[in-house]
C-alpha positions as CSV (number, residue, x, y, z in Angstrom):
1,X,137.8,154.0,93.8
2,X,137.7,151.7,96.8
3,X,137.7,148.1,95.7
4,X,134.5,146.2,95.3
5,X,134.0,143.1,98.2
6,X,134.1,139.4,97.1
7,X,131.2,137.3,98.8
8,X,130.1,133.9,99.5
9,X,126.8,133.0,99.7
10,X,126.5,128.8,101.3
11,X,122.8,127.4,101.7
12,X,123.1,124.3,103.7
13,X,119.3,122.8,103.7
14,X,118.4,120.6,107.1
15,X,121.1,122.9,109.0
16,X,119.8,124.1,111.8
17,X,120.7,128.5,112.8
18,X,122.9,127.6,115.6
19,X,124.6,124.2,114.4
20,X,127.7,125.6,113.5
21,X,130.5,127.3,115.7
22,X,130.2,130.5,114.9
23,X,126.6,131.0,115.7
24,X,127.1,129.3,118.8
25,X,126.4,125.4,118.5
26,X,128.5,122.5,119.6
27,X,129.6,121.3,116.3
28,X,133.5,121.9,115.4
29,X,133.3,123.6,112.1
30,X,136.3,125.3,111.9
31,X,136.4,126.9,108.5
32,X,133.0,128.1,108.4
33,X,133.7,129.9,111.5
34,X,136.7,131.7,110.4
35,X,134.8,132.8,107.0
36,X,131.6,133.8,109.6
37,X,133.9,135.4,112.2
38,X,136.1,137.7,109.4
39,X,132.9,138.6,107.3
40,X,129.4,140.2,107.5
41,X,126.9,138.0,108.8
42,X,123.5,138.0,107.6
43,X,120.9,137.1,110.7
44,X,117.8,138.7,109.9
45,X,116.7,136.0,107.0
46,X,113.2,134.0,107.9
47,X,113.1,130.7,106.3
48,X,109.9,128.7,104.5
49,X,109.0,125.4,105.6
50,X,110.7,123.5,102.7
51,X,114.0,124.1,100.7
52,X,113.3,125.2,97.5
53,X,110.9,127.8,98.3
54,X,113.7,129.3,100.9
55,X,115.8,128.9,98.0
56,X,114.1,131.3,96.0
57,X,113.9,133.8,98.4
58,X,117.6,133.7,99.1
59,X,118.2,134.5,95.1
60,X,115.7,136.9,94.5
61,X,114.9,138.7,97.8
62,X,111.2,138.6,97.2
63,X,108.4,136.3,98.7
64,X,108.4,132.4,97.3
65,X,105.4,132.8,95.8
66,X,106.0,136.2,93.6
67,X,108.8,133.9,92.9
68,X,107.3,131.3,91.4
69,X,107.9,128.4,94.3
70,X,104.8,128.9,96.5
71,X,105.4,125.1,97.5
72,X,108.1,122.6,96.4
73,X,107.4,121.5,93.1
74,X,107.4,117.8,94.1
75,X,104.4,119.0,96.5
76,X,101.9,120.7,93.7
77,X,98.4,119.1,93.8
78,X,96.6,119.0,90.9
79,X,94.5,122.6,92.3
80,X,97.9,124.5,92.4
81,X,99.0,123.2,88.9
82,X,99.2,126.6,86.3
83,X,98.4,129.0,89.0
84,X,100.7,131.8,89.9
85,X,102.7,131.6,92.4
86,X,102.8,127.6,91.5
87,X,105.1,127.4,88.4
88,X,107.4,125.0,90.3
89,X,110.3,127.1,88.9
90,X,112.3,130.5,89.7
91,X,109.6,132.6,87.4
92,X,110.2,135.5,84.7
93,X,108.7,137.8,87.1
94,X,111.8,137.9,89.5
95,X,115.3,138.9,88.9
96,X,117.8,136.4,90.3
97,X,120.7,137.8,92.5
98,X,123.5,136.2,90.1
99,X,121.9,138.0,87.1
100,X,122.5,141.3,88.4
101,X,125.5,140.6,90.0
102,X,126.5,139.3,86.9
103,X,125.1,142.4,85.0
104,X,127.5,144.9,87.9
105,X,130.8,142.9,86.1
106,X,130.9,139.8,89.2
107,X,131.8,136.6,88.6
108,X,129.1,134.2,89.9
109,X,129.9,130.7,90.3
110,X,127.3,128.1,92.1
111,X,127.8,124.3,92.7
112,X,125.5,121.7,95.1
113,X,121.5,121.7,94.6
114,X,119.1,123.8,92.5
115,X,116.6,123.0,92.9
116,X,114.5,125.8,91.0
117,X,113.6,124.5,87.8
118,X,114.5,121.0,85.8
119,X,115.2,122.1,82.4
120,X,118.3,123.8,80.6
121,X,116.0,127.1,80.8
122,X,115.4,127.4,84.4
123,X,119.0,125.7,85.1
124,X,121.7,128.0,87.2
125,X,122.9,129.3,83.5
126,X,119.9,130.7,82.8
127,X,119.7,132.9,86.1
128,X,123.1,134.4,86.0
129,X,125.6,131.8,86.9
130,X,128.5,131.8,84.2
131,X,129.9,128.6,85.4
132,X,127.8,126.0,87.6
133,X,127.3,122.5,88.5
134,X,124.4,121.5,89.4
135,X,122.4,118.9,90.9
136,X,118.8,120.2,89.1
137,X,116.1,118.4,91.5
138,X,115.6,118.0,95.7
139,X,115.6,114.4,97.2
140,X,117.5,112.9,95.0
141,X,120.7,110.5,95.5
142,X,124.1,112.5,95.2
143,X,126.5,109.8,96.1
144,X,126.4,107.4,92.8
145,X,124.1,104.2,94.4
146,X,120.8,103.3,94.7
147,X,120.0,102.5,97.9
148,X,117.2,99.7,98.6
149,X,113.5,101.0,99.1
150,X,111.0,99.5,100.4
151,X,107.3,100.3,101.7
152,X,108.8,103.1,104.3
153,X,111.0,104.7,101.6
154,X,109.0,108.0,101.0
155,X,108.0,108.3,97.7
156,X,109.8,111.7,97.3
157,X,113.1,109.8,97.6
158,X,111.9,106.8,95.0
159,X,111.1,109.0,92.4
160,X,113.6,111.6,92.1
161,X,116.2,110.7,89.7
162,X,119.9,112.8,89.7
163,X,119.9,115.2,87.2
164,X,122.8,116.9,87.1
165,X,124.1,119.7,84.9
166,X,127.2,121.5,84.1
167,X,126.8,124.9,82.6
168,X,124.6,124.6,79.7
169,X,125.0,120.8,79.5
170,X,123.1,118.2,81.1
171,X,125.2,115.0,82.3
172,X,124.5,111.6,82.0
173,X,125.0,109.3,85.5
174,X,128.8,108.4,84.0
175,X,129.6,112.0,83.5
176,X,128.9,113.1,87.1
């Protein structure tokens, strides 16, 4: 039986199609090159405007909306609240690409943003990831400060706190 492939999936939000080497831009990125250039590449994914509804269409292969993330959550005015398409998280109606990957005997790993739910329930664990750690909302601070905010701050950025989670467990600011 011919052996099964080993992949790697990387989302980079804000990174444009052709800002690394191997799709032809001008930055030197050396090691995602050499995994582009040796492996299949994937150029026939459309994007949605924001990151968590592209998100959910990377992991479940279905439109944002059937997903769940018809806009990001953060976004939601009060006439999209409770309707479907507008959970604000990776929904019940859609099966996750770690689950089944997981369910076919892979191991599936994930680290950086989430970005798909806020709670222990719609964390990476809960779609399929045995091990993850995870930074659970968008916009907010990963590098351990608070930077200084004033009236040109965007909101987005003043309200999102860092919650982070590993595995099943969500960690405090002096865990992560």
């Amino acid at each position: 039986m011919p052996q099964r492939p080993n992949f790697l999936v990387i989302l980079a939000d804000d990174l444009g199609f052709s800002d690394i080497g191997a799709f032809g831009g001008e930055i030197n990125t050396p090691n995602l090159d050499a995994l582009a250039n040796n492996g299949l590449r994937l150029t026939d994914f459309h994007t949605a405007p924001t990151c968590s509804p592209t998100r959910s269409m990377l992991l479940t292969g279905t439109d944002h909306h059937i997903a769940g993330i018809g806009t990001m959550a953060e976004a939601l005015t009060p006439e999209l609240i409770g309707k479907p398409g507008y959970e604000g998280h990776l929904n019940d109606r859609v099966v996750a690409l770690p689950e089944l990957l997981r369910e076919a005997g892979y191991q599936t790993l994930m680290s950086g943003k989430w970005h798909l739910g806020l709670t222990a329930e719609r964390a990476p664990h809960a779609r399929g990831f045995e091990r993850s750690f995870s930074l659970l909302p968008g916009a907010a601070n990963h590098y351990g400060f608070e930077p200084t905010y004033d009236e040109t701050t965007p909101r987005l950025l003043k309200s999102t706190p860092a919650l982070y989670i590993e595995d099943k467990s969500k960690l405090s600011h002096t865990d992560a």
